[in-house]
N, CA, C and O atoms as a DFTB+ gen file, in Angstrom:
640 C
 N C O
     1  1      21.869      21.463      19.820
     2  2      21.567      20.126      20.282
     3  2      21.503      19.135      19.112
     4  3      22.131      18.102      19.347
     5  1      20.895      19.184      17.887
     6  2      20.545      18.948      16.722
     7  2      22.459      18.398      16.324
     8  3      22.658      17.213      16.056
     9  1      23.379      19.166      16.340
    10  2      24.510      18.736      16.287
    11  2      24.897      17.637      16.514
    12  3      25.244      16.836      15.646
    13  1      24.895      17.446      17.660
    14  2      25.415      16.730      18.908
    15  2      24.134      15.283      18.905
    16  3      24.606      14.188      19.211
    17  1      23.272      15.314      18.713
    18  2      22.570      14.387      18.592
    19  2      22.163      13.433      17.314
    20  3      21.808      12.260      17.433
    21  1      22.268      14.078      16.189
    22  2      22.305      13.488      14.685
    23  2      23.557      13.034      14.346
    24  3      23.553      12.521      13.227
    25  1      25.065      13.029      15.115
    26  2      25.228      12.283      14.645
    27  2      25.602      10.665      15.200
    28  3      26.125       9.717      14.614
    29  1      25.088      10.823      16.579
    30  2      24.700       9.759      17.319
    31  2      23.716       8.752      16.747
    32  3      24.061       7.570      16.721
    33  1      22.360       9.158      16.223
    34  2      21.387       8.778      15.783
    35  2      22.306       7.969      14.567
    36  3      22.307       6.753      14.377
    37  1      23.146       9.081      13.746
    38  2      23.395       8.103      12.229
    39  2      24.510       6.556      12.284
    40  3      24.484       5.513      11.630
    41  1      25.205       6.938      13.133
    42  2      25.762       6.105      13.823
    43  2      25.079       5.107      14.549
    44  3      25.490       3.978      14.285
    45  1      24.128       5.162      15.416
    46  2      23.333       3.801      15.761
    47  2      22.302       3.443      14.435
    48  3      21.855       2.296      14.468
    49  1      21.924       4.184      13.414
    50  2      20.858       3.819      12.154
    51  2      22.042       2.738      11.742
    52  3      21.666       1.566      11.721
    53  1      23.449       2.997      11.406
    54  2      24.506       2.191      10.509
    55  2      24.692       1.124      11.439
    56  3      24.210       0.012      11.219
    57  1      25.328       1.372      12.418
    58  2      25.173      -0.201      12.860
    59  2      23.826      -0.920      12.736
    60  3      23.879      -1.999      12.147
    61  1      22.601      -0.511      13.193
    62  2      21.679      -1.046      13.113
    63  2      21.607      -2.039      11.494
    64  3      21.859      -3.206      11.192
    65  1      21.240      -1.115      10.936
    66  2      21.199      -1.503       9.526
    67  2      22.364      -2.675       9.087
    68  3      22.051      -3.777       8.637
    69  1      23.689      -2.247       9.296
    70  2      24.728      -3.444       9.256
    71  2      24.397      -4.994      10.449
    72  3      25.285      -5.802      10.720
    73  1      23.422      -5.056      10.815
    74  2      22.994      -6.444      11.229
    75  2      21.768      -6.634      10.449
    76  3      21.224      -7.696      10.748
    77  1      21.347      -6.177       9.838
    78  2      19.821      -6.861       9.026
    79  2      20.472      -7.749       7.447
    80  3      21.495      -7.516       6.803
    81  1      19.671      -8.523       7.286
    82  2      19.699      -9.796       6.906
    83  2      19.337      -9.253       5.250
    84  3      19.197      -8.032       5.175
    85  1      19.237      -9.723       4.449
    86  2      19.165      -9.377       3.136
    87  2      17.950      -8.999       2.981
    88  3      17.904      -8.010       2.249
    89  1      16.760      -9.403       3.407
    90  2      14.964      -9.111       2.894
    91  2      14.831      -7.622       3.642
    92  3      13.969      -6.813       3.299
    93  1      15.697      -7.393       4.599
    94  2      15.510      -6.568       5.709
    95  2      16.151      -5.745       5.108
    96  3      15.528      -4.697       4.935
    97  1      17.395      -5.773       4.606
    98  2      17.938      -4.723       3.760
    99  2      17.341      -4.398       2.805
   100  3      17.171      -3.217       2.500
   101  1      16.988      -5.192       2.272
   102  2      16.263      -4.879       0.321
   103  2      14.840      -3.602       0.859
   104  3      14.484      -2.550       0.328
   105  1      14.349      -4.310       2.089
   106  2      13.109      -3.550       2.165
   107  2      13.586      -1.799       2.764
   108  3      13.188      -0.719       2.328
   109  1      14.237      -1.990       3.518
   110  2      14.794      -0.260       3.847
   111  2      15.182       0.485       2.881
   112  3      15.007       1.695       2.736
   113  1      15.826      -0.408       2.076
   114  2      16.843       0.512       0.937
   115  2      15.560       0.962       0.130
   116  3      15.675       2.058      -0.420
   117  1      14.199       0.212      -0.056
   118  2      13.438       0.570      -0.904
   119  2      12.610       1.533      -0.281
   120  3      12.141       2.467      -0.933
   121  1      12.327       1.339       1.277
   122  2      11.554       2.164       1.958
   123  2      12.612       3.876       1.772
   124  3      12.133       5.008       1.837
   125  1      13.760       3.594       1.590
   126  2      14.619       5.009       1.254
   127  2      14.333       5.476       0.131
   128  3      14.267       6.700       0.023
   129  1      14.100       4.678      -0.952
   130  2      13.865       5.208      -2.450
   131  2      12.591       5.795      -2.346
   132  3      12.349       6.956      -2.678
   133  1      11.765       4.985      -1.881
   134  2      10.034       5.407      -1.551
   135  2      10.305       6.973      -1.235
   136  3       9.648       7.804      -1.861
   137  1      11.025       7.289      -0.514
   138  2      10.360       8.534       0.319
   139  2      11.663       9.463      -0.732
   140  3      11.900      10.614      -0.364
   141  1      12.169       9.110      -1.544
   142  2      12.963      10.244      -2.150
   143  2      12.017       9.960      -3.753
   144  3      12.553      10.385      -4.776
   145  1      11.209       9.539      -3.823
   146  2      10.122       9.399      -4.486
   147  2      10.667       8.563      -6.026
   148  3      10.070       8.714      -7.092
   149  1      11.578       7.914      -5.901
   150  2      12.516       6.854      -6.532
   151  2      11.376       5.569      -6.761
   152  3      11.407       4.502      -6.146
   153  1      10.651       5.851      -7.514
   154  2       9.628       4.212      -7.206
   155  2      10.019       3.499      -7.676
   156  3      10.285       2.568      -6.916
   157  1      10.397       3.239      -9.167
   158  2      10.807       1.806      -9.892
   159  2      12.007       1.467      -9.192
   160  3      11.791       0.552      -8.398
   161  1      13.297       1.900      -9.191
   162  2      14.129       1.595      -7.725
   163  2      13.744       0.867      -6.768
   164  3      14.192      -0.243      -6.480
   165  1      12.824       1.506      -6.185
   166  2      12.304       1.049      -5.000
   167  2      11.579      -0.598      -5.223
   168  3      11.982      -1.633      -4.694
   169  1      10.493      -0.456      -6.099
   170  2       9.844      -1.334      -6.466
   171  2      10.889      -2.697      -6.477
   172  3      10.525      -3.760      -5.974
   173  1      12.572      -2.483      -7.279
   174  2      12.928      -3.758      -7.484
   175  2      13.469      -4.079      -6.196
   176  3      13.836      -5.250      -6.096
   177  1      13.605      -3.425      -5.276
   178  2      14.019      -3.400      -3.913
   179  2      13.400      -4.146      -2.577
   180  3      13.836      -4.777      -1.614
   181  1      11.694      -3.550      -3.260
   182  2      10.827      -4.737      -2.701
   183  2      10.446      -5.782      -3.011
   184  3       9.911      -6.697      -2.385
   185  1      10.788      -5.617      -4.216
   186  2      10.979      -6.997      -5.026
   187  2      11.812      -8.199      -4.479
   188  3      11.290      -9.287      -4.235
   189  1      13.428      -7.881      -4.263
   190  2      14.383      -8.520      -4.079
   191  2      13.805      -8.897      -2.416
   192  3      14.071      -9.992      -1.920
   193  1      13.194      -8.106      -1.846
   194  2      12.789      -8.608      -0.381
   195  2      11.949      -9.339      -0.336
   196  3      11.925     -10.197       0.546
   197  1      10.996      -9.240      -1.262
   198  2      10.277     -10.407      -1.145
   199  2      10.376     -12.217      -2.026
   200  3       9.642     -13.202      -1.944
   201  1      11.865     -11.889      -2.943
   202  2      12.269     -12.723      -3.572
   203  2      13.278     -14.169      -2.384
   204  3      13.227     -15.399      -2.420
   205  1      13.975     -13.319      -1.597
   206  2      14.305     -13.877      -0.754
   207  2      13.967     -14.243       0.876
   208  3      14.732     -14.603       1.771
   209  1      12.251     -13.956       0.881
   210  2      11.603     -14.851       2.067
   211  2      11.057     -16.096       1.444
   212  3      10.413     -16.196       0.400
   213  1      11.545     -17.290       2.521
   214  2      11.152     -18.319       2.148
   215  2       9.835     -18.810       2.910
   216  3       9.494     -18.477       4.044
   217  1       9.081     -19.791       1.922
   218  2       8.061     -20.573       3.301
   219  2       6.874     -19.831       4.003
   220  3       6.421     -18.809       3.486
   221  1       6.647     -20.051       4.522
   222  2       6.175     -19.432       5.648
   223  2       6.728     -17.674       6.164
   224  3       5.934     -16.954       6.769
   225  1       7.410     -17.442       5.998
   226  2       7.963     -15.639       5.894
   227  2       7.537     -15.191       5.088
   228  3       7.481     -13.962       5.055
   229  1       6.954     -16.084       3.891
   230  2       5.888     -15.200       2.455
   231  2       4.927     -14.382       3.041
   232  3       4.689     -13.338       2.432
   233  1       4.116     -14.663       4.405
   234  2       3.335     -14.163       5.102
   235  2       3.381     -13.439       6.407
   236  3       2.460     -13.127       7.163
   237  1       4.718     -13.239       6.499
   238  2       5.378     -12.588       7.424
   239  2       5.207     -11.276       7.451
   240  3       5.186     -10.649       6.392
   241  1       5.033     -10.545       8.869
   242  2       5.083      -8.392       8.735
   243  2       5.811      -8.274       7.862
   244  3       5.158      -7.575       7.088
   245  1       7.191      -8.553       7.182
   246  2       7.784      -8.272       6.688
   247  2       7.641      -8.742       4.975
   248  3       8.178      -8.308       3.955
   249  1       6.992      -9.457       5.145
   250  2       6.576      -9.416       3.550
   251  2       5.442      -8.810       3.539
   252  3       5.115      -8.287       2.474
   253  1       4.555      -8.710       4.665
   254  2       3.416      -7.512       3.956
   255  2       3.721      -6.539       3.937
   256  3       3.109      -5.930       3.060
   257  1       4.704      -5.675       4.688
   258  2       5.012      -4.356       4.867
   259  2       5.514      -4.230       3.127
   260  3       5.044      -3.450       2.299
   261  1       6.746      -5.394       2.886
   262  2       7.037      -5.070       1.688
   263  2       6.275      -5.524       0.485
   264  3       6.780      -5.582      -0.637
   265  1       5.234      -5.793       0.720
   266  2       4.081      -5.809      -0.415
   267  2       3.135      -4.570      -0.477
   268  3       2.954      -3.915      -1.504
   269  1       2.438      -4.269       0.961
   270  2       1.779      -3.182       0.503
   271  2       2.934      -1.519       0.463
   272  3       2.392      -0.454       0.758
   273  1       4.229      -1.535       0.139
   274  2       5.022      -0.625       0.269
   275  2       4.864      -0.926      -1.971
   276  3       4.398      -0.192      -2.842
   277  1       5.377      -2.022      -2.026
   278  2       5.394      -2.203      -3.130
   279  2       3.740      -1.665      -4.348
   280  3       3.506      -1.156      -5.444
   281  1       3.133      -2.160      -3.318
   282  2       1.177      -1.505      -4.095
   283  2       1.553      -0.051      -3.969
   284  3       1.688       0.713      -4.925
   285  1       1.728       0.295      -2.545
   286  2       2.302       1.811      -3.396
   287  2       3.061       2.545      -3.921
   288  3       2.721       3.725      -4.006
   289  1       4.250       2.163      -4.419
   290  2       4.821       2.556      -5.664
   291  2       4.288       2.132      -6.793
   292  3       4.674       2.711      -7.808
   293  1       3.322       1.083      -6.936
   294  2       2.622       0.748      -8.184
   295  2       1.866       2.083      -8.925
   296  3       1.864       2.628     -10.029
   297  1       1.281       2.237      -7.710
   298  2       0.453       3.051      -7.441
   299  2       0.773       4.338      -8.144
   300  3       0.253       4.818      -9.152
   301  1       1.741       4.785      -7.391
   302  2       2.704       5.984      -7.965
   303  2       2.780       5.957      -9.233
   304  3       2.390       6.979      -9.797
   305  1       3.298       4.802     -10.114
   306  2       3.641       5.196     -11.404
   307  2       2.261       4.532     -12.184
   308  3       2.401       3.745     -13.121
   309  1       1.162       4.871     -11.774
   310  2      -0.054       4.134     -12.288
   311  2      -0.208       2.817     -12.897
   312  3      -0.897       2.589     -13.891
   313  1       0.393       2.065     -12.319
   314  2       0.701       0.436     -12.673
   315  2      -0.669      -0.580     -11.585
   316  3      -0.643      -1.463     -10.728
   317  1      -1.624       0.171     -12.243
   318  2      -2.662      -0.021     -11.258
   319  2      -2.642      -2.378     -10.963
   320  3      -2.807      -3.171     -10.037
   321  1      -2.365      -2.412     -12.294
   322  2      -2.808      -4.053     -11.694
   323  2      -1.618      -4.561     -10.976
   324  3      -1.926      -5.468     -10.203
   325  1      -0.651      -4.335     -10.980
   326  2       0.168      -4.581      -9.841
   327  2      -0.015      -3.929      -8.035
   328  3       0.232      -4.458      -6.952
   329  1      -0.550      -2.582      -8.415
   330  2      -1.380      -1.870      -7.117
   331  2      -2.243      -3.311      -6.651
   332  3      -2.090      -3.809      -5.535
   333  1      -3.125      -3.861      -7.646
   334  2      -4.520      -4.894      -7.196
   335  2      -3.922      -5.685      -6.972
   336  3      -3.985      -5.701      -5.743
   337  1      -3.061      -6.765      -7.368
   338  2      -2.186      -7.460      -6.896
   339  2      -1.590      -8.052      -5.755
   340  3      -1.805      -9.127      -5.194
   341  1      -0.556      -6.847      -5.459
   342  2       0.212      -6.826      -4.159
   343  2      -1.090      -6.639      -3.092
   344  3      -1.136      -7.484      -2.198
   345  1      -2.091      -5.667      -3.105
   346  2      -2.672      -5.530      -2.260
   347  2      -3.645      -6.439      -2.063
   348  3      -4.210      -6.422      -0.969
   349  1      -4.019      -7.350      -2.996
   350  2      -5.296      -8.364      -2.743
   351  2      -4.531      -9.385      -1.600
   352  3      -4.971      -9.896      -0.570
   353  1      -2.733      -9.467      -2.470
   354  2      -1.959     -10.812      -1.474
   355  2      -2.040      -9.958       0.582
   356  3      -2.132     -10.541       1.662
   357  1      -1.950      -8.467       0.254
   358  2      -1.914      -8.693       1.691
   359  2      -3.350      -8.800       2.572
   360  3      -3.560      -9.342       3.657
   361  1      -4.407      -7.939       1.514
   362  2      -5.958      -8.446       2.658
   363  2      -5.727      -9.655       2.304
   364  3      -6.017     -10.000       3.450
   365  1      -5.470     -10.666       1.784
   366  2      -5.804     -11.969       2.060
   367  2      -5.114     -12.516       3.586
   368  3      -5.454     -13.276       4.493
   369  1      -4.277     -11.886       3.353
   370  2      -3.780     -12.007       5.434
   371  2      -4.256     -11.369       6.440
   372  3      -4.497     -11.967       7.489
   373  1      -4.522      -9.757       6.265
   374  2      -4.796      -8.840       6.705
   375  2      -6.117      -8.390       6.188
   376  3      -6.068      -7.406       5.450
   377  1      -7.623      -9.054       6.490
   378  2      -8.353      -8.612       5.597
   379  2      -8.937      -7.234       5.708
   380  3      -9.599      -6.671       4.836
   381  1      -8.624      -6.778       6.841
   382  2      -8.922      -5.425       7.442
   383  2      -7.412      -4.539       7.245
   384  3      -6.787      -4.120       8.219
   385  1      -7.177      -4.437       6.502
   386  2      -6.109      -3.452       6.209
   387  2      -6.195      -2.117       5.251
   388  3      -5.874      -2.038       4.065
   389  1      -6.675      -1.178       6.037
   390  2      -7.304      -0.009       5.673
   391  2      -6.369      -0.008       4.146
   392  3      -6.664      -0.574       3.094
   393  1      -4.834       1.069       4.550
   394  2      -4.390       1.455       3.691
   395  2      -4.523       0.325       2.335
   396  3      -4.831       0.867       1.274
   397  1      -4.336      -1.048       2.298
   398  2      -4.480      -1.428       1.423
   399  2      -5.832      -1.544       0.466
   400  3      -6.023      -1.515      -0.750
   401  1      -6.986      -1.746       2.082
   402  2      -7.984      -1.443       0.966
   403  2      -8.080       0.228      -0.180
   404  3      -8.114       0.373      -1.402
   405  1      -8.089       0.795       0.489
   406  2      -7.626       2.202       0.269
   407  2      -6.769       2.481      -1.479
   408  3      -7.297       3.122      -2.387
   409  1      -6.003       2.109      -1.524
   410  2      -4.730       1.346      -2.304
   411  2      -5.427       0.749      -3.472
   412  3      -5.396       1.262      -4.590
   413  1      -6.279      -0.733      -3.081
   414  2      -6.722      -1.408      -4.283
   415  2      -8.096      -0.521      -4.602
   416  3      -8.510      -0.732      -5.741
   417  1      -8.845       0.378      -3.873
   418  2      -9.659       0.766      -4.368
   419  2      -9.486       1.531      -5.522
   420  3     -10.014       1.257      -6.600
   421  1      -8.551       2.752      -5.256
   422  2      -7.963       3.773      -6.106
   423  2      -7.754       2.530      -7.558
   424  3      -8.327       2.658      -8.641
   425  1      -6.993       1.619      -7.265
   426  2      -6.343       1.154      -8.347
   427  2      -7.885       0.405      -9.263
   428  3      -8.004       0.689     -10.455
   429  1      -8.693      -0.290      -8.753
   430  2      -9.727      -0.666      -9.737
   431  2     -10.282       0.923     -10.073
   432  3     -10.391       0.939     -11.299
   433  1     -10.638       2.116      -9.598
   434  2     -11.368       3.039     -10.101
   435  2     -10.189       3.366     -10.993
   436  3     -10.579       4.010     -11.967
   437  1      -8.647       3.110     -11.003
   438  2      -8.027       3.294     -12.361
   439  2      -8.362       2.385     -13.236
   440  3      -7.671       2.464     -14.253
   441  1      -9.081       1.620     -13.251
   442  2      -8.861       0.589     -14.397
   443  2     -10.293       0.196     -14.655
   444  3     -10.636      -0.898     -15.105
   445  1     -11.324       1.472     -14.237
   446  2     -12.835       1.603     -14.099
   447  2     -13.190       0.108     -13.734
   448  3     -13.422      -0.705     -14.629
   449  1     -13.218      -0.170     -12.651
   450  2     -13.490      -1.817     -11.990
   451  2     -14.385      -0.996     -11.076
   452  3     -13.765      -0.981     -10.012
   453  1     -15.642      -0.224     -10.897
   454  2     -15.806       0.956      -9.921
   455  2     -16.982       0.131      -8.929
   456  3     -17.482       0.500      -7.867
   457  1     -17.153      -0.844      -9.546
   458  2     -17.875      -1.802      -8.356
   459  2     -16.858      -2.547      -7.372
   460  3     -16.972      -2.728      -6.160
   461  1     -15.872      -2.911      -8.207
   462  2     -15.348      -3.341      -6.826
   463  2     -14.259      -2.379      -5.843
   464  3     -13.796      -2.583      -4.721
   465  1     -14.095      -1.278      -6.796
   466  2     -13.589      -0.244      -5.804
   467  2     -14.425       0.448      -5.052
   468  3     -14.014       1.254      -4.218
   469  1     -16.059       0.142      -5.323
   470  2     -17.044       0.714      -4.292
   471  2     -17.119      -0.144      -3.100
   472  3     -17.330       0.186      -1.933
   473  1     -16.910      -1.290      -3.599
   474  2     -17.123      -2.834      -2.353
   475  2     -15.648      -2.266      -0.993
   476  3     -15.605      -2.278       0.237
   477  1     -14.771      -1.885      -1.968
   478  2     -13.568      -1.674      -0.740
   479  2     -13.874      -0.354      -0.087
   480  3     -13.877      -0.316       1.143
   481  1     -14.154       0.835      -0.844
   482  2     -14.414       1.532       0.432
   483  2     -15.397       1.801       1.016
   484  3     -15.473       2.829       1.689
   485  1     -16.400       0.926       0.895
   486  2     -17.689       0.448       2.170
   487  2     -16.853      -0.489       2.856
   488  3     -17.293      -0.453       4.004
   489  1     -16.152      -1.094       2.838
   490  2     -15.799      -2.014       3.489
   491  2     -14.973      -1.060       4.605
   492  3     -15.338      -0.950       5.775
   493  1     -13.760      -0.370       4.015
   494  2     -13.277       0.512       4.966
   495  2     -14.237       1.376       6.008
   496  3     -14.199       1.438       7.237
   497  1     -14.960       1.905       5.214
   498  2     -16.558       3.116       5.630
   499  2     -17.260       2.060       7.172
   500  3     -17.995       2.434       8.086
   501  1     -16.653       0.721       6.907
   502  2     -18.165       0.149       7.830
   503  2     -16.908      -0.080       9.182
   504  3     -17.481      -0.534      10.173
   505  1     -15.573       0.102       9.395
   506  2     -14.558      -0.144      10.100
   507  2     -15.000       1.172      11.299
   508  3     -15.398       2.310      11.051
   509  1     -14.740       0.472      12.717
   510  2     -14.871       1.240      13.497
   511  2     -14.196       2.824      12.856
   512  3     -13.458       2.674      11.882
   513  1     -14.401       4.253      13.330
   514  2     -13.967       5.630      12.793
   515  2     -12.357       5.427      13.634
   516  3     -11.328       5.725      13.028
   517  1     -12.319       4.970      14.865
   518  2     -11.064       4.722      15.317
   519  2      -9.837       4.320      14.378
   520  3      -8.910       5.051      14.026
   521  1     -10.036       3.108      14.090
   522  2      -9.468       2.244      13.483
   523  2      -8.762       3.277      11.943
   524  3      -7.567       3.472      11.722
   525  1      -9.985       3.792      11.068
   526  2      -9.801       4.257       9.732
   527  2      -9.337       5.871      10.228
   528  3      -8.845       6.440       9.253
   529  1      -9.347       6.397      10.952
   530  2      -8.752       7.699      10.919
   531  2      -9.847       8.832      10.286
   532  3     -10.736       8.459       9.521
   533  1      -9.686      10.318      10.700
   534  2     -10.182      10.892       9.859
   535  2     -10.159      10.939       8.237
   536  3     -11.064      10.677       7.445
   537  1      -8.416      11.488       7.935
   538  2      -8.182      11.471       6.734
   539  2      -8.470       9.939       6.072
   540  3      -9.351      10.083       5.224
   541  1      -8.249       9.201       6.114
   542  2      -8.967       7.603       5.562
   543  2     -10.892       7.957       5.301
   544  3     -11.506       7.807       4.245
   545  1     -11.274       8.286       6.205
   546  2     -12.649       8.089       6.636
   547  2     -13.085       9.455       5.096
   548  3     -13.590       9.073       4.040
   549  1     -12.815      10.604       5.314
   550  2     -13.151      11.544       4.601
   551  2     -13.151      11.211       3.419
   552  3     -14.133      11.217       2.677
   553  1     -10.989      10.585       2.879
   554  2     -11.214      10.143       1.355
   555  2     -12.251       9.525       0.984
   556  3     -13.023       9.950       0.125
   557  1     -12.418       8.063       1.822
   558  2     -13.358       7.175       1.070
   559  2     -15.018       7.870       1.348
   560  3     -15.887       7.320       0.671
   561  1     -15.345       8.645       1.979
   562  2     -16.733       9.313       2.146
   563  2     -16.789       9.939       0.297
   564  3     -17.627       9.554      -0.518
   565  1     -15.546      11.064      -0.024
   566  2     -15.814      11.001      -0.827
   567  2     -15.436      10.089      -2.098
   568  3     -16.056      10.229      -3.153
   569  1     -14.528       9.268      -1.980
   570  2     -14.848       8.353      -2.825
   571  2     -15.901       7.554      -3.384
   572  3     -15.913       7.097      -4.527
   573  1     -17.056       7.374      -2.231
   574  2     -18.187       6.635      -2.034
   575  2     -19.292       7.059      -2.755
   576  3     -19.884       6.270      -3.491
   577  1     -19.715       8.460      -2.603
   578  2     -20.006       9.257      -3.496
   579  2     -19.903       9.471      -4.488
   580  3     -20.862      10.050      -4.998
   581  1     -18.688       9.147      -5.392
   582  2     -18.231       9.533      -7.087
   583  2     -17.906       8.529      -7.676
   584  3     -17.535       8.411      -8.844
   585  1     -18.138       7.143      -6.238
   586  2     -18.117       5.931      -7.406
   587  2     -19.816       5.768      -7.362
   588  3     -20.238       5.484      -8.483
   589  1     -20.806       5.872      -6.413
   590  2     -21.855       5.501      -6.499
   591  2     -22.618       5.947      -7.516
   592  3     -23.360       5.177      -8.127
   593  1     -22.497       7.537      -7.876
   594  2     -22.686       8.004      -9.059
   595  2     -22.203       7.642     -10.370
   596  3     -22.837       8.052     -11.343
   597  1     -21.131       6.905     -10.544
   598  2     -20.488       6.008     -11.583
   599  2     -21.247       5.549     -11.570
   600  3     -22.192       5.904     -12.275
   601  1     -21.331       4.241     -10.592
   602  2     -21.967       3.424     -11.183
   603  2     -23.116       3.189     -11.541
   604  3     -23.351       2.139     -12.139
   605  1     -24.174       4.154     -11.253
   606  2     -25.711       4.283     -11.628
   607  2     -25.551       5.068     -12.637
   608  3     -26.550       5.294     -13.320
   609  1     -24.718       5.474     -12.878
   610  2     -24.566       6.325     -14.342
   611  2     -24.448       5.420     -15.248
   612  3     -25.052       5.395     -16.321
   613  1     -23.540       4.522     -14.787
   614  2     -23.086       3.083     -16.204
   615  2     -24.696       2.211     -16.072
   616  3     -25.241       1.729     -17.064
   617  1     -25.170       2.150     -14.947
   618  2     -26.276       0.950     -15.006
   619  2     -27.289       1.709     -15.652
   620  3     -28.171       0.980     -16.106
   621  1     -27.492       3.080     -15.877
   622  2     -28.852       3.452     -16.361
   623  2     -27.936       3.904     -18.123
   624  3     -28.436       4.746     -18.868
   625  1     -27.000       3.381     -18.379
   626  2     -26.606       3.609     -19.907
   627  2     -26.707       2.130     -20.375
   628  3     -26.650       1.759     -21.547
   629  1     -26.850       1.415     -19.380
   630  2     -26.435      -0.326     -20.090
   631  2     -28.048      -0.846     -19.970
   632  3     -28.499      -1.963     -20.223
   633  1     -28.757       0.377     -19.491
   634  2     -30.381      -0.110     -19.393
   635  2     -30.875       0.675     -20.529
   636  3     -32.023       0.440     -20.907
   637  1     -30.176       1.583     -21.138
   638  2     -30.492       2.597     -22.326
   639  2     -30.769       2.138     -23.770
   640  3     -31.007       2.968     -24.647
């Protein structure tokens, strides 16, 4: 069946794809690099997609998808202030956007910012359990934990 059906599928993916518009292309081609684990590729890919929305499309699904796609390839190659970055521009639209909080948290506990990567995942932690998922809910449980201990570790050395 697998035969007979893949190559139907690749055939409607190509046409499909041969009507999308340049931001729409830039962002697939990068969402392809993403998952063959190609990040800097990718990165200029979401780049170029978000180089060519104008106006008002700066804030478009499609520029957040390709912003927080872009935080995580930052991410990937530990380019943490570009991780904080991309992801601050999309909670500023989306201020409830797990994965990104998620995303910028990791990236300030790279760059020991561990208060405000504690602020994001309470913030996630206080989101209905629906909404954040198990796996979301667990990371930041323990995230919550090993930054809280950070940071009373740093406040009782800066009281030392």
């Amino acid at each position: 069946m697998m035969k007979k059906v893949k190559p139907k599928w690749e055939k409607m993916e190509n046409a499909r794809r041969a009507k999308l518009g340049g931001p729409e292309l830039h962002k697939e081609k990068g969402d392809d690099l993403y998952k063959n684990a190609q990040f800097e590729p990718a990165i200029v890919e979401y780049t170029k997609c978000l180089d060519g929305l104008k106006g008002a499309e700066k804030q478009s699904e499609l520029a957040l998808k390709a912003l927080a796609n872009r935080a995580a390839c930052y991410k990937q190659i530990s380019n943490f202030d570009g991780t904080i970055e991309d992801c601050t521009a999309v909670l500023e639209v989306e201020p409830e956007n797990v994965k990104a909080l998620i995303r910028r948290a990791q990236a300030f506990e790279g760059v020991e910012r561990y208060r405000f990567a504690l602020q994001d995942v309470k913030t996630v932690l206080s989101m209905p359990y629906q909404k954040v998922g198990k796996a979301n809910f667990d990371l930041c449980n323990g995230m919550q934990h090993r930054l809280s201990r950070t940071v009373a570790q740093l406040k009782q050395m800066n009281s030392s």
